[in-house]
C-alpha positions as CSV (number, residue, x, y, z in Angstrom):
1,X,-9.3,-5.4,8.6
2,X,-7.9,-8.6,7.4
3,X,-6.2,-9.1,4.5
4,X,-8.1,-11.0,2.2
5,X,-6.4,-13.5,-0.2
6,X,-7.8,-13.7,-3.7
7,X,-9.6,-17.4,-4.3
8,X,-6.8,-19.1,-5.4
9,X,-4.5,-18.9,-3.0
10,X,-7.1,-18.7,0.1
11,X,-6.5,-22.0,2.2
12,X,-8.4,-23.0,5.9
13,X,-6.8,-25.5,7.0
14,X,-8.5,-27.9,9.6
15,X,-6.8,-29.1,12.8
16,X,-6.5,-32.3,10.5
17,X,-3.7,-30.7,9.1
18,X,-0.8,-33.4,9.8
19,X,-3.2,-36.4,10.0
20,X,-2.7,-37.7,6.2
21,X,-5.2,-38.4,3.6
22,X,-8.1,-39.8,5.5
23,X,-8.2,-42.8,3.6
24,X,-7.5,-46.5,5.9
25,X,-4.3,-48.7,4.3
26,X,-4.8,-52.0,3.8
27,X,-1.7,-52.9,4.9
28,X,0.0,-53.4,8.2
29,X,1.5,-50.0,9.3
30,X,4.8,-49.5,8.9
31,X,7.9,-48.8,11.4
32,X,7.0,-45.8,13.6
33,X,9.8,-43.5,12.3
34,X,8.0,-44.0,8.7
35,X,4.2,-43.8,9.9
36,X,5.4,-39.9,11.1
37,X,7.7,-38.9,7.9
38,X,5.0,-39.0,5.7
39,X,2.2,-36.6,7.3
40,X,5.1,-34.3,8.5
41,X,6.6,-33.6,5.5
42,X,3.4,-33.4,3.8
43,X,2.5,-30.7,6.8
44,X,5.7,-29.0,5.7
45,X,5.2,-29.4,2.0
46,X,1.9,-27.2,2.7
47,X,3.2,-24.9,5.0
48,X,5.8,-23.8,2.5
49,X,3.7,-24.2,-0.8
50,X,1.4,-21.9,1.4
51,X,3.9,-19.6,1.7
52,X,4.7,-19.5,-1.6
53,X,1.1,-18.9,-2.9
54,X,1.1,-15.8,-0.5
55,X,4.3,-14.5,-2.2
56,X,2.7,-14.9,-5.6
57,X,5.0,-17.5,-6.7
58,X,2.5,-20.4,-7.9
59,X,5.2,-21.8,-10.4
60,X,7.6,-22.8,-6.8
61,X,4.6,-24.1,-5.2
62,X,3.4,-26.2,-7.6
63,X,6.4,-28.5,-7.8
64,X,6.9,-28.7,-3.7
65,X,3.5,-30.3,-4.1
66,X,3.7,-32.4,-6.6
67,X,7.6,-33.4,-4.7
68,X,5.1,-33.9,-1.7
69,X,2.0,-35.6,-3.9
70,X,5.0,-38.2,-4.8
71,X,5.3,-39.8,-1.5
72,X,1.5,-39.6,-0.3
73,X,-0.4,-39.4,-3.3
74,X,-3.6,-39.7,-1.7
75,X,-3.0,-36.4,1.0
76,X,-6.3,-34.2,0.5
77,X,-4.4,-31.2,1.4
78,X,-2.0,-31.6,-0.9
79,X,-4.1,-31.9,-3.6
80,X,-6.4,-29.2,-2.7
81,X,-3.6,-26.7,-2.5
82,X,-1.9,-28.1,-5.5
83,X,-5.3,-27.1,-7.3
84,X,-5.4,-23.8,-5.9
85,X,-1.6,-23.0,-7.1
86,X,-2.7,-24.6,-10.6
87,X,-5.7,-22.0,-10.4
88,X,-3.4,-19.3,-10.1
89,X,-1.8,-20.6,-13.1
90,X,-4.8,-20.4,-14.7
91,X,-4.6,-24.2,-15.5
92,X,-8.4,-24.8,-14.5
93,X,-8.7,-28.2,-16.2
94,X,-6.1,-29.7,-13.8
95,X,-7.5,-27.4,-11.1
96,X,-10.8,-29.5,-11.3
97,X,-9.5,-32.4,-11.2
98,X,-7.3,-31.8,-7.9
99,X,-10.1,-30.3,-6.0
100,X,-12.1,-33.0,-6.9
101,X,-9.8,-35.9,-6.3
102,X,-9.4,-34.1,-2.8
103,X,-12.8,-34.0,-2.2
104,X,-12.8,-38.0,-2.7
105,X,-9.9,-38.2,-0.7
106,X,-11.7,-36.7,2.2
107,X,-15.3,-35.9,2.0
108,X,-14.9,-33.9,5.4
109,X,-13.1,-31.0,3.7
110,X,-15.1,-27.8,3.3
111,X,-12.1,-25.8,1.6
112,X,-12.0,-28.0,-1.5
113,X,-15.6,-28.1,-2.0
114,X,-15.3,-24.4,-2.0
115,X,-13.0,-24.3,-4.3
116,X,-14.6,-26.2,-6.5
117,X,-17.8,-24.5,-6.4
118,X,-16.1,-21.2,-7.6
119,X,-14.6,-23.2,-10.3
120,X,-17.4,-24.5,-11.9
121,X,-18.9,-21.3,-12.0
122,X,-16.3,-18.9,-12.5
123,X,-14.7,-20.7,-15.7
124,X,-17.4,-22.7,-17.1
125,X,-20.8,-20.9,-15.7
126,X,-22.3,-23.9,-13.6
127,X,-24.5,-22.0,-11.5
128,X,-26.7,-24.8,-9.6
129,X,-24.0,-27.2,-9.4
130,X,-21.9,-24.3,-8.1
131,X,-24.1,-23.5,-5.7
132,X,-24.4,-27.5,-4.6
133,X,-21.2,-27.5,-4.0
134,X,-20.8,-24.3,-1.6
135,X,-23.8,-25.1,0.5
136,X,-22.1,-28.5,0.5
137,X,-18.5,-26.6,1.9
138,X,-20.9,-24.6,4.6
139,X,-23.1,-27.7,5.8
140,X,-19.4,-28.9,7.1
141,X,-17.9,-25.1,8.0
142,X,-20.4,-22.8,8.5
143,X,-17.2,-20.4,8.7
144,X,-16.0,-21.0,5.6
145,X,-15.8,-17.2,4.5
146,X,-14.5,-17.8,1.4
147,X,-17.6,-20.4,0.4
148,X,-20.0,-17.8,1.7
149,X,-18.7,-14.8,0.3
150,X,-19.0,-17.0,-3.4
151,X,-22.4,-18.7,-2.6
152,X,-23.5,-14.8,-2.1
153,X,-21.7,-13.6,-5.2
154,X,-23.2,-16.8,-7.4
155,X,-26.7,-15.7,-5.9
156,X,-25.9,-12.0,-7.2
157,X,-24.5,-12.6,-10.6
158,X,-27.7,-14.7,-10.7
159,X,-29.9,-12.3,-10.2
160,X,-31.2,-14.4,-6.9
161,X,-30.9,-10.8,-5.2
162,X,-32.8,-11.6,-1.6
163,X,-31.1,-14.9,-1.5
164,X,-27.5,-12.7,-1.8
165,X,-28.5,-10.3,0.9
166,X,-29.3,-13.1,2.9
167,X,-25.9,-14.6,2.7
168,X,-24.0,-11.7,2.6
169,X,-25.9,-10.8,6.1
170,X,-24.9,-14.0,7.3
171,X,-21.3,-13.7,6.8
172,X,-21.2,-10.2,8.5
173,X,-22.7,-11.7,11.3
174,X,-19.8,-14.5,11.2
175,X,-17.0,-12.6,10.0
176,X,-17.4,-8.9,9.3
177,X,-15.5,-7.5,6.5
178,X,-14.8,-4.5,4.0
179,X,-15.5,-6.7,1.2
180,X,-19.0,-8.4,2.4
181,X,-20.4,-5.4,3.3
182,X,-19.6,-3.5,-0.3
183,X,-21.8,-6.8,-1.7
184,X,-24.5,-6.7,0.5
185,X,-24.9,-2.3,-0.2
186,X,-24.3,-3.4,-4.3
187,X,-27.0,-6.0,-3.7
188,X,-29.4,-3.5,-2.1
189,X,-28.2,-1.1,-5.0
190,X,-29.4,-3.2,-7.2
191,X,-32.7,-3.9,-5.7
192,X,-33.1,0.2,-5.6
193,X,-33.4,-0.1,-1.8
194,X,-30.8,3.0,-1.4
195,X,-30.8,3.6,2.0
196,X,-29.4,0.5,3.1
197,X,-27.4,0.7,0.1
198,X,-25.6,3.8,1.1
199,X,-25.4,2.7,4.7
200,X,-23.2,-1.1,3.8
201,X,-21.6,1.1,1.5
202,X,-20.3,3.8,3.7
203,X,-19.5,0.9,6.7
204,X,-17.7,-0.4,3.3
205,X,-15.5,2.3,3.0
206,X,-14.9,3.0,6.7
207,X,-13.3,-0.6,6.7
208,X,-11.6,0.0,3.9
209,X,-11.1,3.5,2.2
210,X,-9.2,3.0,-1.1
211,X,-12.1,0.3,-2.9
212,X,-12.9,1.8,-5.8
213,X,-15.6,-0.3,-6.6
214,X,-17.0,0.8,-3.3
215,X,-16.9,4.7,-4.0
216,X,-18.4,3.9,-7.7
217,X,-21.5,2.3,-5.6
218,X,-21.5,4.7,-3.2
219,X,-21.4,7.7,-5.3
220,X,-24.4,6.1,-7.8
221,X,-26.2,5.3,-4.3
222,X,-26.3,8.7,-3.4
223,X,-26.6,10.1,-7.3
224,X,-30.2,8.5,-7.4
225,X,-31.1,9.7,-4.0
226,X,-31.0,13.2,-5.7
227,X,-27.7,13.5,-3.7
228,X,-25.9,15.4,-6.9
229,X,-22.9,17.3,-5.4
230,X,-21.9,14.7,-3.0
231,X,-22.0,11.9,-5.5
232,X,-19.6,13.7,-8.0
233,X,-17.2,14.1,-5.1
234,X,-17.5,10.6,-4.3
235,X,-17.3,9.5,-8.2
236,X,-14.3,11.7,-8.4
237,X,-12.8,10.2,-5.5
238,X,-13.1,6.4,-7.4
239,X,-11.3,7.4,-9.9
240,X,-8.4,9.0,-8.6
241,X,-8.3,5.6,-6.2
242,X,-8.8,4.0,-9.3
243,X,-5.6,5.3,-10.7
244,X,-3.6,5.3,-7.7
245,X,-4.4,1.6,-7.5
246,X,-3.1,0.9,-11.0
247,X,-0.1,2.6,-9.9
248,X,0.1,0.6,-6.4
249,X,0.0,-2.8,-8.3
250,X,3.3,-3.4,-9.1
251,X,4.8,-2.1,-5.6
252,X,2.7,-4.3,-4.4
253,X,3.8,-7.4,-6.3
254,X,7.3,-6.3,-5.4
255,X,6.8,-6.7,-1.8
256,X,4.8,-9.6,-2.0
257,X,7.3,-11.5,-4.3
258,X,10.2,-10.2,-2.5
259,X,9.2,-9.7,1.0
260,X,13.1,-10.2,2.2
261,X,14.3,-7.5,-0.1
262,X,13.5,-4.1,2.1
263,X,13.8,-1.9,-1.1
264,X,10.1,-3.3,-2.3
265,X,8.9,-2.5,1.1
266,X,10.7,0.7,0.7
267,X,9.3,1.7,-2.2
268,X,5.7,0.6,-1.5
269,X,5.8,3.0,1.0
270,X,7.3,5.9,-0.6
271,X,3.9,5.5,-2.7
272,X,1.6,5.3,-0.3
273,X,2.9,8.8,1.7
274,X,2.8,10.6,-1.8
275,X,-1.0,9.5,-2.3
276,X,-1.7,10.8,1.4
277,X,-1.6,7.2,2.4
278,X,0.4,7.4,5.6
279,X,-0.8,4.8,8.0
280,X,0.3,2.4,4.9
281,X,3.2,4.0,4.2
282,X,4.6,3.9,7.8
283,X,3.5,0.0,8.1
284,X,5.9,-0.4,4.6
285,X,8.7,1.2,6.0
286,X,8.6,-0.8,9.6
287,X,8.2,-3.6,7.3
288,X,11.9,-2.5,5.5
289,X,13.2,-2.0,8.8
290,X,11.7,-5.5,10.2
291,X,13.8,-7.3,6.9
292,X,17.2,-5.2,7.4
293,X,17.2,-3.3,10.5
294,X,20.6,-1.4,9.3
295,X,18.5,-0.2,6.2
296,X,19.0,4.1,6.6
297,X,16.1,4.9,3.9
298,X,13.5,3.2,5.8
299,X,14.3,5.2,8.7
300,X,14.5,8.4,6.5
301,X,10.9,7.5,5.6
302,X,9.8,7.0,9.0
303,X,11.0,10.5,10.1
304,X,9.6,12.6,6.8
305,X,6.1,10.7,7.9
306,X,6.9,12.0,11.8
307,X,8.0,15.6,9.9
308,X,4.6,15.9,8.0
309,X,2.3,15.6,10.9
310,X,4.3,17.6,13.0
311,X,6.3,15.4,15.1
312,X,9.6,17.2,15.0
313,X,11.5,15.3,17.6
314,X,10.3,12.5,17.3
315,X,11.8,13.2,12.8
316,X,14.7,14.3,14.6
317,X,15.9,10.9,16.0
318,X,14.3,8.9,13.0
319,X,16.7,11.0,10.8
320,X,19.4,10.7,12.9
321,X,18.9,7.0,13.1
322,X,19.1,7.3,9.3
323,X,22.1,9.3,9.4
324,X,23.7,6.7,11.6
325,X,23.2,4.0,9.2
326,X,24.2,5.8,5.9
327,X,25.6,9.1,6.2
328,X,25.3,9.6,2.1
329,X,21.1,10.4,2.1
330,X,20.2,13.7,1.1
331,X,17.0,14.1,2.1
332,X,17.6,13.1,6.0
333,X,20.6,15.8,5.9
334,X,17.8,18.6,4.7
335,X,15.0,17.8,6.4
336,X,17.3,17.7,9.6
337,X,18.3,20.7,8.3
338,X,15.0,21.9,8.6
339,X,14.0,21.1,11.5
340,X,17.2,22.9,13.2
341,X,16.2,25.7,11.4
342,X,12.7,25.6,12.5
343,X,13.9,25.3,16.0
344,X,16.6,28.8,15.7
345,X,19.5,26.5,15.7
346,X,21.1,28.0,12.3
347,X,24.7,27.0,12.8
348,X,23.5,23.2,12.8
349,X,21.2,23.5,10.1
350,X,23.8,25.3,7.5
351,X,26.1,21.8,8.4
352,X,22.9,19.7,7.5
353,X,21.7,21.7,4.6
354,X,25.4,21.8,3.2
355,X,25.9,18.1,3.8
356,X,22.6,17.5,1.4
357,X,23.8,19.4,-1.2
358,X,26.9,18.0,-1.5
359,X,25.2,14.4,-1.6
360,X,23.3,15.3,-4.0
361,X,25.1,18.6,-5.7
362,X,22.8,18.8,-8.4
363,X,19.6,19.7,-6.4
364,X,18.9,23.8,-6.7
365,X,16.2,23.5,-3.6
366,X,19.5,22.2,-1.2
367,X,21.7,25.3,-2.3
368,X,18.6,27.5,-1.5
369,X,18.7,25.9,1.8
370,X,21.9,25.8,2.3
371,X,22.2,29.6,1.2
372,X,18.5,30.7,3.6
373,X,20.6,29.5,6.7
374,X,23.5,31.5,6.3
375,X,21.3,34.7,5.3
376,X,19.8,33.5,8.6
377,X,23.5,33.9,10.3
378,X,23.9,36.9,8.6
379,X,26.9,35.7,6.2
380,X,26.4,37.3,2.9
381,X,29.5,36.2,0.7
382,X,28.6,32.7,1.8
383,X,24.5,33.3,1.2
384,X,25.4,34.9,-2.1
385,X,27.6,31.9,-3.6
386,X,25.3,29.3,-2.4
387,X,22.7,31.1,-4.3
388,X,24.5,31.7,-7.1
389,X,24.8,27.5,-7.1
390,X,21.4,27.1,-6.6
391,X,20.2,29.7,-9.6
392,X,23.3,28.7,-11.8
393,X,21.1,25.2,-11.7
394,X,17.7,26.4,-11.9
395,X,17.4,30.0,-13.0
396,X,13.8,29.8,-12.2
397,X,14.0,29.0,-8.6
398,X,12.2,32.3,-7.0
399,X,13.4,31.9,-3.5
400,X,16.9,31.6,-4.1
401,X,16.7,34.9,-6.5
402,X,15.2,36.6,-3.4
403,X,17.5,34.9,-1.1
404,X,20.4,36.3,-3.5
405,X,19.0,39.8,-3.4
406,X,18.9,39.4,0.5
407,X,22.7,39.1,0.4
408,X,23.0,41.5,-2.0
409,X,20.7,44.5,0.4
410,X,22.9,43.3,3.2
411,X,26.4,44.2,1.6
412,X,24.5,47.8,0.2
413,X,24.6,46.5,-3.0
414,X,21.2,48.1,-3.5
415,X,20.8,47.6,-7.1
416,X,21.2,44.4,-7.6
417,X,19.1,43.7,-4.7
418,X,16.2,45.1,-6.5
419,X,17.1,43.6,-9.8
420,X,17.1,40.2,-8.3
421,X,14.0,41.2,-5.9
422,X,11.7,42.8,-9.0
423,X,12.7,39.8,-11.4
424,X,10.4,37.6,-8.4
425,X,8.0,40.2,-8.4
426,X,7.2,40.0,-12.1
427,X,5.8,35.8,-11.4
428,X,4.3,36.8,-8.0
429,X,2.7,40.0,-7.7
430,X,0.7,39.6,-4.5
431,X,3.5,39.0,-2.4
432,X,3.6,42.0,-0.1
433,X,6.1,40.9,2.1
434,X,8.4,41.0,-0.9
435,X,6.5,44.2,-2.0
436,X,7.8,45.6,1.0
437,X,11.3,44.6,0.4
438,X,11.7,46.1,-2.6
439,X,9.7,49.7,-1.4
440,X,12.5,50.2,1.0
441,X,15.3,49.3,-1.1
442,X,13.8,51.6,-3.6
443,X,13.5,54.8,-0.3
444,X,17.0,53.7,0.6
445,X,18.5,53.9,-3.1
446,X,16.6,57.5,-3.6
447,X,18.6,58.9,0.0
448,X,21.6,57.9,-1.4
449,X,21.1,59.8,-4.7
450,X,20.4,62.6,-2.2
């Protein structure tokens, strides 16, 4: 699915892109090397202001354009864009009256017209010149997503619901998308057809899974078919996506704003592989990686996304990679850890799980590791003080309490075995295998009393 920009910032630009304002001169032309300055730098005044509305950063955009506007004051382009970064300013007054000077400028423009059609409605509630105006934008592009996808909402918010569905259809024909298919199943939501409600709703969500908005529809689509069970799942579902969202935002700014810093990208997606996102959270991390290839965390993310589904070798050279790059991370020294130990190779995985824990020392669940592996070796003055560092951290850490009375069975220091095995018991009761543990400590204490 394509990412689509909000309103403001959305800008089609017509292979007219470098030939100036559209308006004849007067004059006699001027020296060649001038008659080319002009249109290129205004080209390159777009391209960057462009990429500057993507990144979020209207304030930069808006004064390369009016720098641009400077020298060829009477470039439609310019002036569209320069209303759409004033939109994102939320400066509609002077919005208005670039789009409209653009649209003077070149009457052949669809984007402007566009533009200007969401204006008038969305900030001042001029629905039938709104509409005017997008027809006008689609009688020149019948592409024009963006003017279609606002003609249907205008119809919608109008209440003019078969005229909506009509041109919510015709974009899906054009240009399919996650968004024009949620407002074509609201529309037929809202005219209680809820069939074909629940079927754009469900493409909806298949194109893109994390809408709330979608889900809400969804869920009520199916509430009023009598569909009770599914619908609270699907309700409960919005929400949570609903929060997650609010949690996203930021991260997301961060990358946008900073996409040359890979620490946004980073953290982006950390997020997303927490929330169960992981096709997003891999893309964020080859994004780190594609701003500073040397950076070791986006590779440690790569290989804990490789680790959770299961691919072990292919974790194994991802954290190693990471390793390679910054031999201070934690989490690549354990989870390498783990995977050694997973694969009977103990001796490696006590160097991994003792190089995380002295990265980050303070960590209880890397001593536990660290202290498992060489109960797996069979060392039990080493299992013991690892242990004893993991507990002296966290007294409530379970597993290295049982891993300490492991040690402690292994030297025939029965009791204390079974006072560290019975104080697990006590918070988990069904575990037989620990049951079992503690019956045969118990057999072997009562022999030796013998």
């Amino acid at each position: 699915m394509k990412r689509r920009l909000p309103l403001g910032t959305l800008l089609l630009l017509k292979a007219i892109l470098v030939a100036g304002c559209g308006c004849q001169e007067d004059q006699a032309a001027p020296p060649t090397a001038e008659v080319e300055t002009t249109p290129l730098a205004a080209a390159a005044a777009i391209d960057k202001a462009h990429n500057l509305l993507n990144m979020r950063q209207p304030e930069e955009a808006e004064l390369i354009l009016k720098e641009a506007l400077e020298v060829a004051p009477n470039h439609a382009q310019l002036n569209n864009l320069l209303g759409a970064a004033l939109v994102e300013l939320s400066r509609f007054a002077e919005a208005e009256v670039r789009f409209r000077r653009a649209t003077e400028l070149d009457p052949t423009l669809a984007d402007p017209l566009a533009r200007l059609g969401w204006l008038l409605y969305e900030k001042q509630g001029k629905a039938i010149e709104a509409k005017a105006l997008l027809q006008q934008s689609l009688e020149l592009d019948p592409d024009h997503e963006r003017g279609r996808y606002t003609l249907g909402l205008v119809h919608q918010r109008e209440g003019e619901l078969d005229s909506a569905a009509a041109v919510y259809a015709s974009l899906l024909e054009r240009i399919p998308s996650a968004e024009a298919h949620r407002q074509l199943g609201l529309t037929y939501l809202q005219q209680g057809n809820l069939e074909r409600a629940q079927r754009s709703l469900q493409e909806a969500a298949r194109w893109s899974p994390y809408d709330p908005q979608t889900l809400v529809g969804l869920g009520q689509a199916m509430a009023r078919q009598g569909k009770a069970d599914s619908a609270r799942l699907i309700l409960k579902g919005a929400e949570r996506i609903r929060q997650e969202e609010e949690e996203l935002r930021p991260l997301r700014d961060a990358a946008t704003r900073h996409p040359n810093r890979p620490q946004s990208h980073f953290n982006l997606g950390v997020a997303y592989a927490r929330m169960g996102r992981l096709k997003l959270a891999q893309q964020a991390h080859r994004r780190a990686l594609e701003t500073d290839p040397s950076y070791g965390r986006a590779y440690k993310g790569l290989g804990t996304l490789a680790m959770s589904v299961g691919e072990l070798e292919q974790a194994e050279g991802l954290f190693a990679e990471a390793l390679a790059r910054d031999s201070t991370l934690a989490t690549a020294h354990n989870n390498l850890g783990l995977i050694y130990h997973a694969r009977g190779r103990h001796t490696e995985a006590v160097a991994q799980f003792e190089a995380a824990a002295r990265d980050a020392p303070k960590q209880a669940p890397l001593w536990a590791n660290v202290a498992r592996a060489y109960s797996d070796l069979g060392q039990a003055e080493q299992t013991r003080r690892a242990a004893a560092k993991a507990l002296a951290i966290d007294s409530t850490l379970h597993g290295a309490r049982e891993i300490l009375g492991d040690a402690y069975f292994l030297d025939g220091a029965l009791e204390k075995a079974l006072a560290n095995w019975r104080r697990v018991a006590e918070t988990t009761p069904s575990d037989t295998a620990l049951g079992a543990k503690i019956e045969r400590a118990e057999r072997a204490l009562e022999s030796r009393s013998r």
